[in-house]
Structures are given as C-alpha cells and as structure tokens.
N, C-alpha and C positions, 0 to 999 in steps of 0.2 A: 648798070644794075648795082646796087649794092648788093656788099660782102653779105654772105648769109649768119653770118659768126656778129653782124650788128643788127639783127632780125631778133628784136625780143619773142616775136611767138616760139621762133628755135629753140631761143634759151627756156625758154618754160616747158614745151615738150622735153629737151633732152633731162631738164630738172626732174622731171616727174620719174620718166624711165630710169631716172641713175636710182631715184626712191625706192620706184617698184622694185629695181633690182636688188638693190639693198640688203631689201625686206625679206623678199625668197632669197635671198642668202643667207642673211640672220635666220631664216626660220629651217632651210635647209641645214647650215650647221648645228641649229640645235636640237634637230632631229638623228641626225648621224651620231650627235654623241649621246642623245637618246638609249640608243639601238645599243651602241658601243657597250655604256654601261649594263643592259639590261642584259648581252649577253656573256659579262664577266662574271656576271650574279647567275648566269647559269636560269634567266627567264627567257620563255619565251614568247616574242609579240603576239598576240593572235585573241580571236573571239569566238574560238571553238568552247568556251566555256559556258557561252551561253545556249547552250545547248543539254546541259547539264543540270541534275534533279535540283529545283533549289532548296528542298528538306527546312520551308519555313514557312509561318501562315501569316499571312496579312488580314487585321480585322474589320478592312472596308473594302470589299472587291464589286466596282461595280460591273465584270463581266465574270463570268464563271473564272474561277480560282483554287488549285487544290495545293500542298506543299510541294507532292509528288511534278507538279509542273516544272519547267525546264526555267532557267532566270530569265528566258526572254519575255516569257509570258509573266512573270512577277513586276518584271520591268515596265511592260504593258498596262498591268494592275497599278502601277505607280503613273506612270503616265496620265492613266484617265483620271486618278485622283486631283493631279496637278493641275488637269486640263480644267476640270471641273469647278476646284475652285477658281483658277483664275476667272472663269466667263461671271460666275456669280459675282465674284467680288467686284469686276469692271462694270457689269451692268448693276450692281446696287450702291456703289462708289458714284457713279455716275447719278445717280438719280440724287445721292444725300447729296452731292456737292452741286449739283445745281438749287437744289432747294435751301440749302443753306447760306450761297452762295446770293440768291436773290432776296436770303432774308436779312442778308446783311446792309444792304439796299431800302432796308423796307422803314417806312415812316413813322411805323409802330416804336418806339424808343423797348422797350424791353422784350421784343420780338431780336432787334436789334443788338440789344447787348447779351443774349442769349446766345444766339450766334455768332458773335466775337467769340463768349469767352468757351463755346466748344472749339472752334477755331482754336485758338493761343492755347487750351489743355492739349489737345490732342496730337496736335502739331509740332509742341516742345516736349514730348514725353516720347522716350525710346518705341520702341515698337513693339518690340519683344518682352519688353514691358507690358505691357498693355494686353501683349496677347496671355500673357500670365495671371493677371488681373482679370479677363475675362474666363480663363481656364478653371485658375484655382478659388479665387474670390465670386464666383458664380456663379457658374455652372456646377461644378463640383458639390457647390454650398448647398447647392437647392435640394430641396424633400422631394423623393421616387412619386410620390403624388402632385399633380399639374393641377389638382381642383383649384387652388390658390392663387393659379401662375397660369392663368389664360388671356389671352387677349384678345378681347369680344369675342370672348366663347369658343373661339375658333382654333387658335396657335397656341400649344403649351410648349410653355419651357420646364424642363425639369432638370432632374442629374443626369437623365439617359439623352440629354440633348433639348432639340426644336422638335414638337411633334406638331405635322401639320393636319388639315383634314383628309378624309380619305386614306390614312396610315402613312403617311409619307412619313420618315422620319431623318433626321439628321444629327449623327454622332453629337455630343459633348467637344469633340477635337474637332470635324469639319466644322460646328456651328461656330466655336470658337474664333478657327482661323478665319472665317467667309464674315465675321463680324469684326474682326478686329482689323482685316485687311481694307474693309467697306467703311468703317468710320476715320482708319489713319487715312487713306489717301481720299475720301470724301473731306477732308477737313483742307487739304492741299487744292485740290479741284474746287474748292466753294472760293477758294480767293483766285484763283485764275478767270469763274464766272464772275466773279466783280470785277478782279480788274477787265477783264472782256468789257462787259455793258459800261463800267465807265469810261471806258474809250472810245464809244459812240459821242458824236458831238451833240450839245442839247438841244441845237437845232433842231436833230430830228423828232425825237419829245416833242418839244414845241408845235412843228408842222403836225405830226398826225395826231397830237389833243386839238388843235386847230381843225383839222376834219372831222373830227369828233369822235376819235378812237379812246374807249375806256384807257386805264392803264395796263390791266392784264393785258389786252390785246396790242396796244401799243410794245409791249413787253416781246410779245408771242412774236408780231406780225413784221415789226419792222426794225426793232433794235437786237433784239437776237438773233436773227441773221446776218448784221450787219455785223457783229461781237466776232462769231463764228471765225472770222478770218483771222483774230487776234489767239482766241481760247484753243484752236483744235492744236496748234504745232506744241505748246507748255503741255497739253492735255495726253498729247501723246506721251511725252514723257513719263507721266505719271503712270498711264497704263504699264510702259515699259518696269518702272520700278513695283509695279504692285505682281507683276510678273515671279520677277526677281525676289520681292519679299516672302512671295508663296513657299520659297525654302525653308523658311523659319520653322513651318509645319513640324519640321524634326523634333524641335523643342516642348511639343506637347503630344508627343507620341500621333500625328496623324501620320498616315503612308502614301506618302507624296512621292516623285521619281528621286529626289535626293534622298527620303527614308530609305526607301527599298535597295537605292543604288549603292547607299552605304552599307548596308546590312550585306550584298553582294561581296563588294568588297570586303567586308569583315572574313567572309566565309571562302573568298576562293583566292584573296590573297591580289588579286590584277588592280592595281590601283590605277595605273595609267592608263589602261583598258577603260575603266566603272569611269573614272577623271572624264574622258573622252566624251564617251558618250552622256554625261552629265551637262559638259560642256557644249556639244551639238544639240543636246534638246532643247536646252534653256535659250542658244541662240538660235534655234530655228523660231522659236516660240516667238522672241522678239522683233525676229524680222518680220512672220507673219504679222505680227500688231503694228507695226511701221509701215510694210506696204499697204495695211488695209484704211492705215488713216493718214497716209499720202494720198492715198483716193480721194479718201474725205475731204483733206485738205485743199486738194483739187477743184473740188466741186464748190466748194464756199470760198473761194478765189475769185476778185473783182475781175470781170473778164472786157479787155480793152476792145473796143469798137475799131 
C-alpha cells in the first residue's frame, strides 16, 4: 500500500484543518484580548443595554414607535427601514437593469445610445454622490405643491417626497435612497443583462426567427433563459452590494439600522456591542440574498442527462 504521507487527498484535508485552525485561533486571540482590554477600561461586555429607554424619536417608524421604547425595539424600527429599502431597491433595480440592459441591444441607434450614456454616468459617478444630487438638487428643490409634478395624474413628487394614489406616501429620504440605490446598481445589472443575452450563440436567434418566433418572443422564450445561467451568479453580487450601500442612508438623515445603531451608540457609549450587532445584521441580510439566488441559480442550471 502506499505511505499515506504521499496520498494528496491527506495533504489537502490536513491543509484545510491546519486553516480552520488557524483561523479560530486568530479569532480566539483576538477576542481574549478583546475582553482583556475592555476590562482595564473598567467596561463591561454584555447587552443588557438594550433593554433600556432609548429617550429618541425616529421619523419613519413603520411599526408602532415611542422614544420611551427600550433600543431593542428602536433597533427593530431600524431594521424594518433597512429591510424595506433594500427589497424595493432590488426589485426596481432589477426591472431598470433589465430594460436598459435589452435597450442596449436594441436596433433603434438613439434608443441605444441613450442607454449607453446612462450606463457610463451613472456607473462612473460615486454613489453617495448621486444620492446627494437626488436629496438636495431635487427633492428638497421641488415646491410643497405636486400640481406641477405629477406623473399621468397619478404620482406626485414634491418636497414632502413620492406621493402615490390612495395616500401612500414616501419620505423625501426613503424616496431618495430607494431611487438612487435603484438607478446606481440598475445601471451595473443593465450590462450584466447584455452581457448575458450576448452570450447566447446566434444560432439560437437564427433557429427560432426560422420557426417564425417575433423578436420579443424569441427574446422572452428562448434566449433569456438560456442568458440566465451567465446573468444570475454577477447579479447576485450586485444585490449583495446594494444591500450594503443601503448604509449610506446615514448621509441624508434616513433611519436605517446603521442610523439608529449609531445614535445607540452615541448614547450608551457600547461600541463593540452596537459594532456587533451591526455586523450580524448586515451579514445575515447577505447570506439570506445568497442562499435565495443559489436557489435561483440552481434552477437555471443546464441539467446533464
């Protein structure tokens, strides 16, 4: 038999475990002297604070909210902010970047160079930028009156925000971030949907206008599915990062879970505590969006016979 010490699978197992080990070692020491320092400083670890009044008001609470609430429940009000924006921005990110994405495609030439050149602005311009320019240069800019500022009658924008039908309304600050987040990474997903579709071969094209499929449908029916195996793994990403950019919110005063969880910390002093759990939300947020489009991914996978 051979020696097990010339068994390459050996060596890659003990490889990995000497890693693992490594790692929770590194993390273990830098936890102990974590601890170390914080009890030289005379603090102490713990999350009994949140339990405690948090004596400040948040002006988006979309469940019942008083100052007199304890920070869990302000933390809470931050949360659903956070959460909120991101699904809007991902499903209306999603829709620009595939429409602009297929309009870059399109045979129309100033259909086409329309969509280039929001592509290349939006794309090379900071974010936070951008989300300032929509804040201060717009929203802010507009007159308390919408008579001006409707869109087919129906959506007004004004200074108090998005007003939709039926009284819906949306801050000045959510409409801001949920449009500024929806056009920067729509403008990243419109070139991931081209490059997708043209990575379809034109074969296919060809065969189904040969069966006499229009073009939308040829589009719909059989090259966009076929894309799908290319677009959803890059696409993911992007969700992940528009996740992540939803922090920015701090920057024009919305109350996101980093507003509120700063504001915590300002007031009770736990930074490593408010740190923590900042850091646990945002990556649970992300793993959630990764396992749900490893699904995805799954399922628009050529499956072998």
């Amino acid at each position: 038999m051979t020696p097990i010490w010339y068994n390459r699978k050996f060596w890659a197992i003990v490889i990995q475990l000497g890693a693992v080990f490594i790692a929770v070692a590194i993390a273990l020491q830098l936890w102990i002297n974590l601890t170390d320092n914080l009890q030289r400083l005379g603090i102490q670890l713990g999350f009994d604070f949140l339990n405690s009044q948090a004596s400040f008001d948040i002006s988006e609470t979309p469940v019942a909210y008083q100052a007199s609430d304890p920070y869990r429940r302000a933390l809470l009000v931050g949360l659903l902010n956070s959460l909120r924006v991101i699904i809007f921005g991902i499903i209306f990110a999603t829709v620009v970047g595939i429409t602009v994405g297929i309009a870059r495609l399109s045979d129309n030439w100033l259909v086409r160079k329309l969509a280039l050149i929001y592509v290349e602005i939006l794309r090379n311009t900071p974010l936070l930028l951008q989300l300032f320019f929509w804040y201060f240069a717009i929203f802010l800019s507009l007159p308390k009156s919408a008579n001006t500022n409707s869109f087919l009658g129906l959506i007004q924008v004004t200074n108090r925000g998005i007003i939709l039908p039926f009284g819906v309304q949306f801050s000045p600050e959510l409409s801001t971030l949920a449009l500024g987040l929806t056009l920067y990474t729509g403008a990243f997903i419109a070139e991931i949907i081209r490059a997708g579709i043209l990575s379809v071969p034109k074969g296919q094209w060809e065969a189904a206008k040969a069966l006499g499929f229009k073009s939308g449908l040829v589009l719909r029916l059989v090259i966009f599915p076929q894309a799908l195996r290319l677009i959803v793994p890059p696409l993911t990403s992007q969700y992940l990062n528009l996740a992540k950019n939803s922090s920015l919110a701090i920057a024009i005063g919305y109350p996101d879970i980093y507003f509120v969880a700063s504001t915590t910390f300002n007031q009770t002093g736990r930074a490593v505590e408010v740190m923590l759990l900042i850091m646990i939300t945002y990556l649970t947020i992300s793993l959630v969006i990764s396992f749900m489009m490893n699904l995805l991914n799954q399922t628009v996978q050529l499956k072998e016979r």
